[in-house]
N, C-alpha and C positions, 0 to 999 in steps of 0.2 A: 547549372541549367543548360548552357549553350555546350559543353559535353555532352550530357543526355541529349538534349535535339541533336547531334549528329548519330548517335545508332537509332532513332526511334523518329524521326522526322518533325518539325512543326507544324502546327496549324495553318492551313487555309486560312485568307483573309476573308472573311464573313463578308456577304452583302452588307454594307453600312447600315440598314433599317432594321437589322435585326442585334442594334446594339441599342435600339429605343424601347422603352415597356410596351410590356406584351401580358393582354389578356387573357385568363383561359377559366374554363370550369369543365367539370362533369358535370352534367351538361348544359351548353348552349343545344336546347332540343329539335331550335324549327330556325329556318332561315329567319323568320321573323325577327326574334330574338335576339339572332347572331346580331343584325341589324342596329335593331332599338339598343345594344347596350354600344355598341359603334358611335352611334350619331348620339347618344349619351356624352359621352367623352369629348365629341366635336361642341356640342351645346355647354357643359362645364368648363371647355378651355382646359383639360386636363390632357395632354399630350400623351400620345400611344400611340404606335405602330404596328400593330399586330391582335388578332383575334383566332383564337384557336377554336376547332370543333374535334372534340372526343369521339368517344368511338358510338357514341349512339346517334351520329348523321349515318350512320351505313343501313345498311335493308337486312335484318337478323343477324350484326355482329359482322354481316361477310363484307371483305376487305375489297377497294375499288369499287363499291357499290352504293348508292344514294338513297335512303328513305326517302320514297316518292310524295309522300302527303308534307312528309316533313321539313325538305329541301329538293322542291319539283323544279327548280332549275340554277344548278349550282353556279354553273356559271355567270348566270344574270346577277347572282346574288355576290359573285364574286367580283362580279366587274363596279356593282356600287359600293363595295368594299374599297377596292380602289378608286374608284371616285373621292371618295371619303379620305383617301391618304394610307389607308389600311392596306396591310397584307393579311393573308386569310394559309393554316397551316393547317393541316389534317391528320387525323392519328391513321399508321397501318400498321396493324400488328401480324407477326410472324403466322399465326394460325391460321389457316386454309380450311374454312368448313368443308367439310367431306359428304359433296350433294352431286351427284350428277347434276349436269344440264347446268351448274357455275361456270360460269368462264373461268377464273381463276382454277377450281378444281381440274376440270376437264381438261385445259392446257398443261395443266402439273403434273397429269396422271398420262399426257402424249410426251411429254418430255422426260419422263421418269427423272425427277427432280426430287424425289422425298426423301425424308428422313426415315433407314429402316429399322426394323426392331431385331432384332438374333435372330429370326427365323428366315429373314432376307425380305419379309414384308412387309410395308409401309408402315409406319409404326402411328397408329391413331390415339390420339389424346383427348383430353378433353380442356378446352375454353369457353369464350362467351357463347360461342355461336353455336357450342353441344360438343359435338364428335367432329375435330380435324386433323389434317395432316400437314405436317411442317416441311418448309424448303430446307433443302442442304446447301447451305449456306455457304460452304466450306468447296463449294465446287463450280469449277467455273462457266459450267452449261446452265447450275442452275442462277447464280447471280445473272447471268445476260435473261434470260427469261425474268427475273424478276425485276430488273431494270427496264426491260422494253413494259413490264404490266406498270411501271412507275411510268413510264413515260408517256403510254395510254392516259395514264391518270390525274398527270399535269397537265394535259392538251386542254382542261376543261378550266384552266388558269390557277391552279393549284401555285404556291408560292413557296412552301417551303411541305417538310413531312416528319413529322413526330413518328417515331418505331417506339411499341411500348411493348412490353410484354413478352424483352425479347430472352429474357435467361437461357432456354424461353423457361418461359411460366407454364405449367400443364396443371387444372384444376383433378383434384379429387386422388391427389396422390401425398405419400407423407414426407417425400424430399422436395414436394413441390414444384418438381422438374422432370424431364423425362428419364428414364433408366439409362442408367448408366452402360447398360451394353446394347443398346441401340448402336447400328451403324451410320457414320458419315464416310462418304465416297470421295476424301478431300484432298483438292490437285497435289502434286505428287511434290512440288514443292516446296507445299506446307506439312505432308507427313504423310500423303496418302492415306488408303483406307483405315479409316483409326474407331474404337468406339467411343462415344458419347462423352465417358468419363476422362479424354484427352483433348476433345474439343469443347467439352462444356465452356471455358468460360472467354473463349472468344466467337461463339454463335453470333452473342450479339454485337460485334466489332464486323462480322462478314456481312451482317444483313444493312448495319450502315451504310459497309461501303458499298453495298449494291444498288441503296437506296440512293444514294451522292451519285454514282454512275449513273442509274435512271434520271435523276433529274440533270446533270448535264446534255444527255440523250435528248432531254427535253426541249433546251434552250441552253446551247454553247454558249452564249454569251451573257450568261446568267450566271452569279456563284449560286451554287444549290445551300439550301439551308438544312441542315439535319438534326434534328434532337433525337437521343437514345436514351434509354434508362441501361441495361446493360452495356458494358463497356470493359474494353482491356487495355496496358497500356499501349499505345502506337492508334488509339477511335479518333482520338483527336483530329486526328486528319481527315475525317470525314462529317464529324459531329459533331455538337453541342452534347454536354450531359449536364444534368440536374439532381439532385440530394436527392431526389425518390421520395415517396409519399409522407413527407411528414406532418406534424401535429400540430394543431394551432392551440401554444404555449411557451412561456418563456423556456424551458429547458428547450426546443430544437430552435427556437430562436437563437438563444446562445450557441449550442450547436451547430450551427451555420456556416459559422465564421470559420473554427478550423477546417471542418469539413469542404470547402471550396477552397481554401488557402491548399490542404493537402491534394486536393485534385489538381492545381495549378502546381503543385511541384512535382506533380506525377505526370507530367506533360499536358492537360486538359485546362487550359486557359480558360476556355469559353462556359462556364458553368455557374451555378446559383441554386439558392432556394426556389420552393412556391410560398412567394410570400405572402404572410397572411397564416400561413399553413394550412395543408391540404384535406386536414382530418379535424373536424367537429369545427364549433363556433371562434370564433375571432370574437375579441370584444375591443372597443375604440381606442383602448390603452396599449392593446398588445399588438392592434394593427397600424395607429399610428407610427409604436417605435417601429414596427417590420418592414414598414414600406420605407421609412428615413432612411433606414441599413439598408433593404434591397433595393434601395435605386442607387444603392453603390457599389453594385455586384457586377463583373462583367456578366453575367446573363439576368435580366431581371423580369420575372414573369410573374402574378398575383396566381394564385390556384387555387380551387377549393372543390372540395366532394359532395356527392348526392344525399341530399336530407339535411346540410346545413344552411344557416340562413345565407345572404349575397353577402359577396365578400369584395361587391366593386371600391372603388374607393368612395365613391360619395353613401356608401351602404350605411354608416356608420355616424352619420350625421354631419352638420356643414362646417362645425370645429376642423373635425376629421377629414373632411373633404377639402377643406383650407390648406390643411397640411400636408393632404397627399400631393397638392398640387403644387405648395412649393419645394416639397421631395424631391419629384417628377421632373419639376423645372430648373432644379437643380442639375441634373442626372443631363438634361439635354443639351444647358449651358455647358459642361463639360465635355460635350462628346465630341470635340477637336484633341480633345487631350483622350480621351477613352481610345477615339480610332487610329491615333498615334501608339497606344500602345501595344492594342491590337498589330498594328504592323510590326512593332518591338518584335510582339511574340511570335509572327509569324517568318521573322527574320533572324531571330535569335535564340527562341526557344524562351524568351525570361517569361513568366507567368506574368498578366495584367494586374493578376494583384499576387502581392506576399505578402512574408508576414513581418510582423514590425525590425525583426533583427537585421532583414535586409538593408535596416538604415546604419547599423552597426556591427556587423559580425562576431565582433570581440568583445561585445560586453550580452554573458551569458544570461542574466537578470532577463535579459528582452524574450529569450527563447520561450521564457514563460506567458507570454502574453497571448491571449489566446481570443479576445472580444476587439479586437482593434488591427488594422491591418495598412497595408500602402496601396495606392496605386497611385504607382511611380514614383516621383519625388511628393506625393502628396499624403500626408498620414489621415485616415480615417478615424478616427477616436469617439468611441461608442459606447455605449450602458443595453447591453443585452439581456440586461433582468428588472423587474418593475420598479427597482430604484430610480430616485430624480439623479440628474447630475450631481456631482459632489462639488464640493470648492475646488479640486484643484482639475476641475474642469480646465480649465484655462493654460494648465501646465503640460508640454509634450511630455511625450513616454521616452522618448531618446534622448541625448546629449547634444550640444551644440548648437546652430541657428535655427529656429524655427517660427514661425508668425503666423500666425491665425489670420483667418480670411471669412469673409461666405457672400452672399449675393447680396445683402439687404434680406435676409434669409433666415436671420440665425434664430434659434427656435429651443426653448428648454427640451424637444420631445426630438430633438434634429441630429446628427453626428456632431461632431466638433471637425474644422476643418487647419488641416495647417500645411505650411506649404517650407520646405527646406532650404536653408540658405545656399546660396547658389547654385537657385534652381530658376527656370524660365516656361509655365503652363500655359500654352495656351486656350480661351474660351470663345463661346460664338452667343446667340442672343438664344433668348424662348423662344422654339418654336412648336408646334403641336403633335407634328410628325419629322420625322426626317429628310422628306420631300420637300416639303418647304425650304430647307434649306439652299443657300446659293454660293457659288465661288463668290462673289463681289459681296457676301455679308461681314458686315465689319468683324474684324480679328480682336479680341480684348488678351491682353499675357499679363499675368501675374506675375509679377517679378518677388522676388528674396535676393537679395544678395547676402554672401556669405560672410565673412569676419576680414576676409581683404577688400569686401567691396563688388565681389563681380559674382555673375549669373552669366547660366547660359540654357537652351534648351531648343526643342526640334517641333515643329508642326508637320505633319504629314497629310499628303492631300492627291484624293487622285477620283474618278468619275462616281467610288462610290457602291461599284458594281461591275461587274464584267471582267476581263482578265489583259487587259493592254496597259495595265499597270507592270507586266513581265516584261514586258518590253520595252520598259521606260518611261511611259504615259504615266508619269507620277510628279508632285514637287515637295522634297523636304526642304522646308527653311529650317536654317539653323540660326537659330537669333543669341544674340549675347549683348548682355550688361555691364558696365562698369562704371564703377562711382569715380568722378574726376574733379578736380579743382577748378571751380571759377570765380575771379575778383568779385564777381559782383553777387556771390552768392554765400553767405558766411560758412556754411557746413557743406559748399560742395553741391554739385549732381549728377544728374545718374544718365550716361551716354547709353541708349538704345540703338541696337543696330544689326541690320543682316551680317553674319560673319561668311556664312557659305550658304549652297545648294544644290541637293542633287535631282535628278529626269529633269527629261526636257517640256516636261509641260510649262507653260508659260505662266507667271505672276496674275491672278487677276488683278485689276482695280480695283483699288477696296482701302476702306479707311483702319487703321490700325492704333485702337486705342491701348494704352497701357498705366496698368496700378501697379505702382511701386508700394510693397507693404511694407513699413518701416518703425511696425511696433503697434502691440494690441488693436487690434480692427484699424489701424490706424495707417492711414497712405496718402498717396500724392501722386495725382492723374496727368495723362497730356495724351495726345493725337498728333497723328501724321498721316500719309501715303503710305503705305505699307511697301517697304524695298527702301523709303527713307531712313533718314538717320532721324531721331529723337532725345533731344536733350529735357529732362525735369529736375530743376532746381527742390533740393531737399530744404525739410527745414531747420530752424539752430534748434540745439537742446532743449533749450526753453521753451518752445515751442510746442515740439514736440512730447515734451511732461503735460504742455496745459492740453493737450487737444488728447493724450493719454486717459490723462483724469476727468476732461470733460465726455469722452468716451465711455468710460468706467459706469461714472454715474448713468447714463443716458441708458446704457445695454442693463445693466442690473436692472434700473427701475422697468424697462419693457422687458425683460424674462419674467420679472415676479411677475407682470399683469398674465402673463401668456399662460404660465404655469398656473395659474391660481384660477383662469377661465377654466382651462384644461382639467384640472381638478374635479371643479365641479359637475364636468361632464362626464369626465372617468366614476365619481362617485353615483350621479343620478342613474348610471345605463345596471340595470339588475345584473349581475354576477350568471354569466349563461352555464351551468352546470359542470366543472369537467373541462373546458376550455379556457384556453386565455385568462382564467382567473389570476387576481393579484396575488390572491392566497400562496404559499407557500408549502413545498411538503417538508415533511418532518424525516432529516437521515439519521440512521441512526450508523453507527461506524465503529466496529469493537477486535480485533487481531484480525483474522483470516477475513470476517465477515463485514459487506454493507448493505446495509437495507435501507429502500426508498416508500415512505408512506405516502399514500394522499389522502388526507382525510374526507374532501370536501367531495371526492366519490364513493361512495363504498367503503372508505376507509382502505382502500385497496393499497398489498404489495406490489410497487409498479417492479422496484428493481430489488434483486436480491443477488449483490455478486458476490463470486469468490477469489478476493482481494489477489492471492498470490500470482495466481491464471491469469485475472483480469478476466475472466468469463463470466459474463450472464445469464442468469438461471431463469429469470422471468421471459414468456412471452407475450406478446399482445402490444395494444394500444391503448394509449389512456382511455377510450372513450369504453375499451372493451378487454381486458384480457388479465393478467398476472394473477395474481393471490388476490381471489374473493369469496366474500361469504354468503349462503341464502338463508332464509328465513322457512324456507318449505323444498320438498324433493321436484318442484317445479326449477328448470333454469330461468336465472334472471328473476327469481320470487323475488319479496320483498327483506333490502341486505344489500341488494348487491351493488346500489348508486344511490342510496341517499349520502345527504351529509353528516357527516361524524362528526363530532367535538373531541376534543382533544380533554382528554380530563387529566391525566398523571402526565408527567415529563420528567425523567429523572437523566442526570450526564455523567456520563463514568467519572469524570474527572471526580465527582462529588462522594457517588457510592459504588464505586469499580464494576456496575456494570450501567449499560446501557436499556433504557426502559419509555415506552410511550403507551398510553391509558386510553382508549375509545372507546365515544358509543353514539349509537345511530338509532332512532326513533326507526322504530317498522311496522309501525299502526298497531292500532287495538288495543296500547296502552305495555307495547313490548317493545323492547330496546335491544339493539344485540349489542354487548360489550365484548372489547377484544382488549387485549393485553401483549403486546411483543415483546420479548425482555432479550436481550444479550448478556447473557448472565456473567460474573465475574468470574466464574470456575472453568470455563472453554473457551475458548479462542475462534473457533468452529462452529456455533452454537446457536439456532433461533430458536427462542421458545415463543409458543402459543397461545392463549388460554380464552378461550371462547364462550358466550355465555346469549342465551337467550331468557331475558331476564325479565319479568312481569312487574312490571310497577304501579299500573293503576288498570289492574281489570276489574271492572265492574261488579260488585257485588250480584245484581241479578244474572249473571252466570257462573254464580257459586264463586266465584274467586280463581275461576282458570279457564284461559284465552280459546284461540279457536284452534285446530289440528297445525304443529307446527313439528319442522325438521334441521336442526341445525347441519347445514351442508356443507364440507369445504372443501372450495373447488380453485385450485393454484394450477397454471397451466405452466409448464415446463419447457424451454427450448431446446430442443435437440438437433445439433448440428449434425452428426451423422445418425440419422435415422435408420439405419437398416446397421449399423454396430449399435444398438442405444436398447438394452433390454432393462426390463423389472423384474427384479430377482428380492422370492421371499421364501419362507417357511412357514406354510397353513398352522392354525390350530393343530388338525389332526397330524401335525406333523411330517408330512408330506412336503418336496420341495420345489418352488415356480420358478421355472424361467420365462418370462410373458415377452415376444419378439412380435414386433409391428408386420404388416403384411404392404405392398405397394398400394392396398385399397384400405378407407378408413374405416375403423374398427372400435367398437363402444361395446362393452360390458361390463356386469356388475358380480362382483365376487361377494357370496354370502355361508353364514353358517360356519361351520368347520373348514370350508376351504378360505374362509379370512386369514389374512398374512397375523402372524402371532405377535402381536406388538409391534413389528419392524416392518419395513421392504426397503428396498432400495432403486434407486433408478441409477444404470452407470454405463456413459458412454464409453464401450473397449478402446476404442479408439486413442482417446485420449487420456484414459484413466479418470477425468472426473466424473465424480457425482452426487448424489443428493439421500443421503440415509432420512426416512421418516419415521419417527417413534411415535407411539400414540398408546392409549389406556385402552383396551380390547376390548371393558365393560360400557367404555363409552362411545365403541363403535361399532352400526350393527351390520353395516356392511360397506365394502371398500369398490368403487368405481374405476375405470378404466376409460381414456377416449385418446386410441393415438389419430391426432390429425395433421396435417401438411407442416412437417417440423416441427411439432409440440407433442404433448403429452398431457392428459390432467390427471391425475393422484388425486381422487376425491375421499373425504370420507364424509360418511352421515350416518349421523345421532337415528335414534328411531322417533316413529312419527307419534307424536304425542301434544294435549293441554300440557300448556305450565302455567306453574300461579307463584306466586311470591314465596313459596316455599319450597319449588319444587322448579328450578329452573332445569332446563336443558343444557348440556356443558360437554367440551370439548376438549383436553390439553393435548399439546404433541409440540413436536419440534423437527427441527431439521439440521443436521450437521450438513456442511458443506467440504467433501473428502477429496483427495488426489492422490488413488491410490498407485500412481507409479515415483510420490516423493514421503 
C-alpha cells in the first residue's frame, strides 16, 4: 500500500467532523425539516455531525440555486445548523440546465466550457432539470470557472459538497452516458483533445478535483470536504466516495464490507455504505445490525430514497434507537484512534480499514473472510446476515493475542470488538458532535499486551481542521507498555509510559486514564497526568479465573435479556414487502449456471449468472427489475410483487438437478405457479414453466376468471449497449438482427414475424449471451424494450378466461453461452 501511494498520492486529511455520523435522505424538502431532524438528534442525545440536502433544495434541478419557498434563506438556516454543532453539505451535479438568463448557463456558454458532440457543438443531454450541458472537466479554464461558481456558492456557509451524478449520468439514453464520441478539450498534459470514450471514466475525478479547488477558493484555511459517486484511481485526493445507491437488505448489507475494504486498497480510505440502505424499507432488525457495522466504517452516513418510510435512527422504535445510540457512541469514543489513522493514511498510504489478513499475511484461510475487517490493530468481527451471534462469537478470526473489549456496550445486535496483543488504542469520552470535543478531554488507551508482555501505539492530534498541521502544528504521542516485576505484587505490572513525540504542538493537561485488558471483558484500570509514567498492578491467576467466570455468567445472562427483548420487537414490526426482510432467497447453483430467487416479491429472478465469466445477466433492483411475471398485458398487473410460497425444493445433490416450486395468489381465485428447474442434462440450462392456474373461481361465472395474460417480462443487462444485438429467425422464416438506437425503443413483434422458437440476445463484444427457447403455440407475440443498459425479452400468452381446466401456461428456457470458449 505505501508503494501504491508513492505513484498515485494519498489522501488529504479530512476536516475531523467529518469522521462523525452524517445524516442524509432524498429529501430533506424545506429548511424546516432540515432543522427539526437536526434538533432531533440534539433532543435524543444521539451524536451527529452533519446533515445533508439532496438535490431537491435547488430551484428546477439548476445547480447553485435555492428553492425560494423551500429554503428562503440558506444561510440563516445554515448558521443554526451550526449553532446546533452541525455541518450542512449540499448536492452539485455536473449537468448545467440549458436556460438562458441561468447564471451558471450563461457564464458557461461566455467561457466556452462545454462538453462537445462530433459536430463541434455543445453536446445537450438530458437530466433532472430537462435539457443540459455539461463542463469539460478535463480542461483547465473550465475547472477555475467551475471553482470560482463553488466558491460563490460556499460564501453562503456551505460546509462541504456532494457531486452526484457525475459518470456523468445522461437520462434517456441506453449506455446511460453521453456518446462516446463527444469531444473533451483536455490540457495537453493529460492527452489533449480526446473523445468521450478516453475520458469517460475520469470525468468524475476532474469535477472533484474542481470542486476541492473551489472550496479552498472559498476558505484557505479550511480542508474542503468532498463526496463523489464516480471516481478513478488517484479521487482520493480530493474526495470521499460511497458504494452508490444500494438496497436496504441483508445481501448489500453483506456487501459492504468487501466493497469499502476493496476501495481502501484501491487508494480511497475515506468511504462507506448509506446505511440503512438507500432503496426501499429498512426494518428494525436490518437497521439495527447496519448502523452497528456503519458506525465502523471510515465514512458513516444513514441514506434513504423517496417513497420510503424515515430511516432516522429513532424511525424504528426506542429498542432501535437505544441501540443506534450506543452504535454511534461507540464510533465517537473511538475517534482518537479513527483520526490516528486517518493521518496513517494520509502519511502512508495504508487504508483505515483492511481486511482481516492484514493481521496475518501468511495464513491464507483469512483471505477468505470477507464480513469482518480491521481498523488498525483493532479487529471488527460481525454477522452481516440475519443470523444471531453464534458461540464462537467470543473467538478471534486470527492467530495469537487477542482480547475483547467494548464500552459497557456490548450488545447481541453489536460488532464484537478485540484489540491485538501488543497493541496501545487510544479513546476520548461521548460526545454529540465533534465540537464539543477538547484538547484537555481525558485520554482513555486500551492496552493488550502481547506474549512478551509489552504494547505500544500512537495518538495523533492536531486543531482538527485547517492546514498548520504541514508545518508541524501537530502532536504524536507514542505511548508503550510493558509488564514488569514488583515485590509487592504476585503476577507483576504493567509500566505505562510516553516513549516519544513528534511536532511541536504542546501536551495539553489532561488526565490520562488507562485499561489494561487481560482476558474476557476482563481488565484492570489506573489514572495519571498524561506525559506521566503509570504503574498497574495485574492480578494472580486465581484471580483472574474468578473475575473470568464471574464475567462469563454476568455478560451471557444480559445478552439473553437483550436478545430476547430484541426479538420480540423484530418479530412484532410486520415484514415491510421486499426490504429488509428476514426471509431468505432461494439459490439455486448447478455447472455453468446460478440463479437467485426471491420468493416474498414476485417470486422474482433477482440474479442469473454465468458462473465461468462471473457475469450477471439480471438487471434491476429488488424493489423493481430482473425476471418477473404478470397476470395481464398491463405492466406491474397483478404477479409481479406479491408473495410467493415456496412449494417443491429439490437439491442436486439428491436428484442431479436443481428445482424450486412457486405460487403467488393474484386474486379472483388465480394463482400464478412457476417452476425453475436446472435440469441434470445441461450445465448451461434454466428452465421455466409458467402457469396461470384457476383454483377457486366462482361458480356464478361459469367457472372461468376474468381476461387474463400470462407475461414474461426478464430485463437483461447489457454492458455494451451499442455491440449487444437480438438475433432471430421469424416463423416466415426470415432473419432479425434487432440493434438498440441511442434513444429508448419499445416494440412488439407478432404473427409470422415472431422469432421461430429461439432468439437470442449476444453481446459481440464479449461473446456472451443469453439463447431463449420457448413453445411458439404458447406464445402469441414476443416484446422488445431496449432501455439505459437493459433489455427485456418478454413473452405473452394470449389474452383469455381460464378456469381449472383450461389454464394459461408458458415453458421456455434459457441457456447461458460464451461463444468465444
Amino acid at each position: 500500500m505505501t508503494s501504491l501511494s508513492r505513484a498515485i498520492g494519498t489522501m488529504q486529511m479530512p476536516p475531523k467532523w467529518a469522521l462523525g455520523y452524517q445524516q442524509c435522505r432524498w429529501s430533506y424538502e424545506t429548511a424546516d425539516r432540515v432543522l427539526e431532524v437536526a434538533t432531533t438528534f440534539r433532543e435524543k442525545k444521539i451524536p451527529c455531525d452533519v446533515v445533508w440536502m439532496d438535490i431537491d433544495y435547488m430551484e428546477d434541478f439548476k445547480c447553485f440555486t435555492f428553492k425560494k419557498e423551500a429554503f428562503p434563506d440558506p444561510k440563516g438556516m445554515l448558521d443554526e445548523l451550526n449553532g446546533k454543532g452541525f455541518k450542512g453539505i449540499w448536492m452539485l451535479d455536473p449537468g448545467i440546465k440549458a436556460e438562458e438568463g441561468y447564471g451558471a448557463y450563461d457564464s458557461g456558454c461566455e467561457e466556452d466550457v462545454w462538453v462537445l458532440s462530433a459536430n463541434g457543438k455543445p453536446y445537450v443531454g438530458e437530466c433532472w432539470p430537462g435539457s443540459v450541458v455539461f463542463p469539460d472537466f478535463l480542461n483547465k479554464k473550465t475547472r477555475k470557472w467551475w471553482a470560482n461558481l463553488v466558491k460563490d456558492f460556499a460564501d453562503v456557509g456551505v460546509d462541504g459538497i456532494w457531486n452526484d451524478m457525475n459518470e456523468p449520468a445522461v437520462f434517456k439514453t441506453v449506455t446511460k452516458t453521453m456518446p462516446e464520441t463527444n469531444i473533451h478539450r483536455g490540457d495537453e498534459e493529460i492527452g489533449g483533445t480526446q473523445s468521450h470514450a478516453h475520458y469517460h471514466n475520469v470525468y468524475g475525478m476532474f469535477q472533484a478535483r474542481s470542486t476541492y479547488e473551489g472550496m479552498l477558493l472559498a476558505c484557505k484555511n479550511k480542508r474542503p470536504f468532498v463526496l463523489t459517486r464516480a471516481a478513478f484511481i488517484g479521487a482520493h485526493r480530493y474526495a470521499a466516495t460511497w458504494t452508490g445507491d444500494n438496497l436496504s437488505n441483508w445481501e448489500h448489507l453483506s456487501m459492504s464490507i468487501p466493497m469499502a475494504i476493496n476501495l481502501g486498497l484501491s487508494g480511497q480510505s475515506f468511504c462507506g455504505p448509506d446505511i440503512g440502505g438507500f432503496g426501499g424499507d429498512s426494518t428494525p432488525k436490518l437497521f439495527s445490525r447496519w448502523i452497528g457495522l456503519g458506525a465502523m466504517f471510515p465514512f458513516a452516513r444513514g441514506h434513504s430514497e423517496q417513497g420510503t418510510i424515515d430511516h432516522e435512527p429513532w424511525s424504528f422504535g426506542p429498542e432501535v434507537e437505544e441501540l443506534s445510540r450506543l452504535a454511534l457512541n461507540r464510533r465517537y469514543r473511538l475517534l482518537p484512534h479513527l483520526y490516528t489513522l486517518f493521518y496513517k493514511a494520509h502519511t502512508t498510504g495504508v487504508p483505515v480499514m483492511t481486511p482481516v489478513f492484514f493481521s496475518d499475511p501468511t495464513n491464507a484461510e483469512l483471505r477468505e473472510i470477507d464480513d469482518s475487517f480491521l481498523l488498525g490493530s483493532i479487529l471488527v468481527k460481525t454477522w452481516s446476515s440475519p443470523k444471531k451471534r453464534d458461540s464462537n462469537a467470543a473467538e478471534p478470526l486470527s492467530k495469537g493475542v487477542w482480547q475483547l473489549f467494548h464500552f459497557d456496550d456490548d450488545h447481541p445486535e453489536l460488532p464484537v470488538l478485540f484489540l491485538r496483543g501488543g497493541s496501545i488504542v487510544p479513546t476520548g469520552p461521548v460526545v454529540q458532535h465533534v465540537g464539543e470535543t477538547k484538547p484537555t478531554d481525558t485520554v482513555t488507551l486500551l492496552i493488550a499486551l502481547d506474549d512478551k508482555g509489552k504494547a505500544s501505539g500512537e495518538l495523533y492530534e492536531d486543531d482538527g481542521d485547517g492546514f498548520a498541521y504541514q508545518n508541524g502544528d501537530y502532536l504524536i504521542t507514542h505511548y508503550e507498555a510493558e509488564k514488569v516485576s514488583n515485590t509487592n505484587a504476585n503476577n507483576g505490572e504493567v509500566l505505562i509510559r510516553v516513549a516519544s513525540t513528534e511536532g511541536y504542538r504542546e501536551r495539553p493537561k489532561r488526565t490520562l486514564k488507562v485499561r489494561v485488558l487481560v482476558g474476557e471483558n476482563v481488565q484492570v484500570e489506573g489514572e495519571c497526568i498524561d506525559g506521566g509514567e503509570l504503574r498497574i498492578q495485574l492480578p494472580t491467576t486465581e484471580d483472574l479465573s474468578k473475575l473470568i467466570m464471574l464475567n462469563r455468567g454476568n455478560l451471557g445472562s444480559n445478552l439473553e435479556k437483550k436478545q430476547s427483548l430484541l426479538d420480540k420487537v423484530f418479530n412484532e414490526h410486520p415484514t415491510i414487502k421486499g426490504m429488509g426482510a428476514v426471509l431468505m432467497p432461494e439459490d439455486l447453483e448447478k455447472g455453468a449456471v446460478f440463479v437467485k430467487v426471491v420468493p416474498w416479491i414476485g417470486g422474482r429472478i433477482m440474479s442469473m449468472v454465468h458462473k465461468p465469466s462471473g457475469y450477471e445477466w439480471m438487471e434491476g433492483r429488488l424493489e423493481y427489475g430482473g425476471y418477473q411475471e404478470f397476470s395481464g398485458t398491463e405492466l406491474k398487473s397483478s404477479g409481479w410483487n406479491e408473495e410467493y410460497k415456496v412449494v417443491k425444493r429439490h437439491l442436486a445433490q439428491m436428484e442431479g438437478h436443481e428445482v424450486v416450486g412457486l405460487e403467488g395468489d393474484v386474486g379472483g381465485g388465480l394463482v400464478l405457479a412457476r417452476e425453475v428447474l436446472l435440469p441434470h442434462n445441461s450445465l448451461k440450462t434454466i428452465k421455466i414453466s409458467s402457469s396461470i392456474v384457476a383454483r377457486s373461481v366462482g361458480a356464478g361465472s361459469g367457472g372461468f376468471s376474468r381476461l387474463v395474460c400470462l407475461r414474461i417480462h426478464p430485463t437483461f443487462k447489457i454492458v455494451h449497449p451499442m455491440n449487444s444485438f437480438i438475433i432471430f429467425i421469424a416463423i416466415d422464416g426470415k432473419e432479425h438482427e434487432l440493434k438498440p438506437s441511442m434513444a429508448f425503443g419499445e416494440f412488439s413483434i407478432k404473427g409470422s414475424n415472431r422469432p421461430n422458437g429461439k432468439w437470442t440476445l449476444l453481446d459481440f463484444e464479449t461473446g456472451l449471451g443469453v439463447v431463449n427457447r420457448f413453445d411458439v403455440n404458447e406464445v402469441e407475440r414476443c416484446h422488445v424494450n431496449w432501455g439505459p443498459g437493459s433489455v427485456t425479452l418478454e413473452l405473452w400468452s394470449k389474452e383469455r378466461p381460464v378456469s381449472k381446466d383450461t389454464p394459461l401456461s408458458i415453458s421456455h428456457e434459457y441457456d447461458l453461452i460464451d461463444t468465444h470458449n
